[in-house]
N, C-alpha and C positions, 0 to 999 in steps of 0.2 A: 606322523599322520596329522594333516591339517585338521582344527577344529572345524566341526558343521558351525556352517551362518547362516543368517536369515537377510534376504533381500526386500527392501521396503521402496513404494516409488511415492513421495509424497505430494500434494498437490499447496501449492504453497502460493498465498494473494497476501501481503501485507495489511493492504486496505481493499475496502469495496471499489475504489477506483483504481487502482493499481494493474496490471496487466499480470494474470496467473502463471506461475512458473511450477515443474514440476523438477524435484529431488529426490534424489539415490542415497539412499544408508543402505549401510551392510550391518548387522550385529551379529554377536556371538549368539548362538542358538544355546536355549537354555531348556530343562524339560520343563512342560505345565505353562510355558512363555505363550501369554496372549497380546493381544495388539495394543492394547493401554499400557501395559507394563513397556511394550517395545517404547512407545508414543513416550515414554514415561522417562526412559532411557536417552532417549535421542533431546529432548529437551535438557535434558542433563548436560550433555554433551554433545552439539549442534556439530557436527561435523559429518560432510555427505561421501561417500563410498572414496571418492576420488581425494579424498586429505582434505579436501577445502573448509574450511570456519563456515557456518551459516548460523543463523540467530534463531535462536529457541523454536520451538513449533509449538504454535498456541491453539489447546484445545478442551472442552469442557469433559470435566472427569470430578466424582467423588467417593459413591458410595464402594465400586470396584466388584460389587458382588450382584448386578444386573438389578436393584434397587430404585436404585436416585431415577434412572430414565439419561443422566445428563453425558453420555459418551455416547451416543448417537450418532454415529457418525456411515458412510459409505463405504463399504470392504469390498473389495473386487465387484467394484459395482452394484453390490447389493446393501439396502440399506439394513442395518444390526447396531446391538449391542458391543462395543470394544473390548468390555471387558469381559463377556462370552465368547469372545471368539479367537478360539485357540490357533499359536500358529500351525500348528500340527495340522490342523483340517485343513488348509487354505492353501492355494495354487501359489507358487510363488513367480516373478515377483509379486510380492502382498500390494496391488495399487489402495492408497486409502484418498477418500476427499471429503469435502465437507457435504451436508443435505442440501439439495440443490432447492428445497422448493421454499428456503427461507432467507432473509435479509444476511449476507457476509457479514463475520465483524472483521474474523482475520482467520488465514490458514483454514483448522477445521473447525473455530466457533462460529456459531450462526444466531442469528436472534428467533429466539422460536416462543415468542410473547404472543404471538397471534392464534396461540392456543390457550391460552389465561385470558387473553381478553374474550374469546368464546365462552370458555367455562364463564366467565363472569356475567356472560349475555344471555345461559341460559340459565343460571342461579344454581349453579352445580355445589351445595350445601346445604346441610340441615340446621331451621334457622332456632338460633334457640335466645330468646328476650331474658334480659338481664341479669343479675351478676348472684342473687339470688337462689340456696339450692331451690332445682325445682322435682326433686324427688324421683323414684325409678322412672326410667322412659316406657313407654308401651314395649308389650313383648313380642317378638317376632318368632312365628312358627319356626322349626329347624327346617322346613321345604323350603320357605322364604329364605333361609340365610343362605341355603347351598346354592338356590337361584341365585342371587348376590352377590355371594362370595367370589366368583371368577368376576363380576365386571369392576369391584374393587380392588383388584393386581392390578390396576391400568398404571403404568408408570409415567407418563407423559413425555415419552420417549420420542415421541411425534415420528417413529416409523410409519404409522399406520399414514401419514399425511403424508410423507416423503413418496409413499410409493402410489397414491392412489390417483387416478388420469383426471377426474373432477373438481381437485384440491389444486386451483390455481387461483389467479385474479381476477381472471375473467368472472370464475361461476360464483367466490366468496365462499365458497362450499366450508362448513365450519368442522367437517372431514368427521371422521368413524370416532373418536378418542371423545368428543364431546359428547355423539348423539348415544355411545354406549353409559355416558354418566348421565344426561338424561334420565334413561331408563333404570339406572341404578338409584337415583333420586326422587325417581316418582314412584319406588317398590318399595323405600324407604316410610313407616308409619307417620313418623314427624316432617320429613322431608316433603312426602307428597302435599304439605301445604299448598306451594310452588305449582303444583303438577300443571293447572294447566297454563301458569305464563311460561311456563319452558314449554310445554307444546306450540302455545303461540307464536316465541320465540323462531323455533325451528318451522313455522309456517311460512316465513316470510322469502326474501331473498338469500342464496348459501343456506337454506334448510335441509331439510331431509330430500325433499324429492330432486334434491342435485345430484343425489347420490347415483351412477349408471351401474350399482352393483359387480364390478369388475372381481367383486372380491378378491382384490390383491393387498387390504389391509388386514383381512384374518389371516393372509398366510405368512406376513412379514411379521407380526406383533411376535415378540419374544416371551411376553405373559402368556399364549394361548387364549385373548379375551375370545369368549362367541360372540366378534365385531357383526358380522352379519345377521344374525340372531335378532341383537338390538336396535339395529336399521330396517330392520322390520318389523318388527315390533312397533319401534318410536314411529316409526310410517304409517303402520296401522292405527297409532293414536292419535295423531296426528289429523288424520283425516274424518275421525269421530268428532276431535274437538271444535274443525271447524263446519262441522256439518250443524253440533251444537250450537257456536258461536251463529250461526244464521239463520236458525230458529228461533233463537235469543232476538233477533232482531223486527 
């Protein structure tokens, strides 16, 4: 009796300018075998269904256990976690490619820095001056942490941007993943220092009100963040701040 195999079709660009080609592996089917572990395998051993040699497949992978965010990548189309995603559940053949709404470096890595450079624009941290202990922090009710606590899973998986129709060039839209830390940032006792140049922040061009609510980022995220939740919210703050800011004036 033949061993069961697993059918993979990969999508393969050397470079960003290079012209895209698509490759066939076959592996041995293993139990508990997810798509990183495949990805894992065939890097090992670059060799496509047909015997031919081909050169490693390059792609971003570390913590293994739905953590790090950095195996982000496109499973039959849909964007997920690699290393969630069991071959068992999946249509075969398993087509995989890289997130299409980010800069190629090669095969399935992408440069997905246009979400750190967001966090950095809205000051998505709690700022704490010098080196100095500065003794217990303020205390947070347990309502406040549980509030919290789910927008703190955000892995920076950049799902929620891959799939959402307003996260392109055109709108600059700085997508669900920044405007849900936001709001985790300004719930924060010490953080809320910040609160309203991050509101500001997201007042401008790519803010909040890019957002068309498709809500197609809460149903992709693999944390289960309440992304929707916090884009209204931050929308609702949003719109007090600058009511404020023009009274101020």
């Amino acid at each position: 009796m033949a061993n069961k195999t697993v059918q993979f079709e990969i999508k393969r660009q050397a470079s960003p300018d290079q012209p895209a080609v698509w490759e066939k592996f076959e592996l041995e089917w293993r139990p508990g075998m997810n798509v990183i572990s495949a990805m894992m395998e065939i890097a090992a051993n670059p060799v496509t269904a047909d015997g031919k040699p081909t050169t490693p497949i390059t792609y971003d992978s570390n913590c293994l256990e739905e953590i790090c965010g950095s195996c982000a990548m496109r499973i039959n189309g849909k964007a997920r976690m690699a290393c969630s995603a069991l071959v068992d559940n999946l249509e075969q053949p398993i087509k995989v490619e890289p997130l299409s709404k980010f800069p190629l470096v090669r095969d399935l890595q992408v440069d997905r820095s246009v979400l750190f450079e967001n966090l950095m624009r809205v000051k998505a941290w709690v700022p704490v001056d010098g080196t100095y202990d500065l003794g217990s922090g303020p205390r947070v009710y347990p309502q406040t942490q549980e509030a919290n606590y789910p927008l703190s899973n955000c892995i920076s998986c950049t799902c929620c941007m891959e799939v959402c129709p307003q996260f392109n060039d055109a709108t600059g839209f700085v997508g669900a993943a920044t405007i849900a830390q936001v709001k985790l940032f300004n719930n924060h006792p010490t953080g809320k220092v910040f609160k309203e140049e991050r509101l500001r922040a997201l007042a401008g061009d790519g803010g909040v009100q890019e957002c068309g609510y498709a809500q197609n980022c809460v149903e992709a995220c693999p944390k289960s963040i309440p992304l929707t939740d916090a884009i209204s919210d931050v929308g609702r703050d949003v719109v007090v701040q600058k009511a404020k800011d023009w009274l101020r004036k």
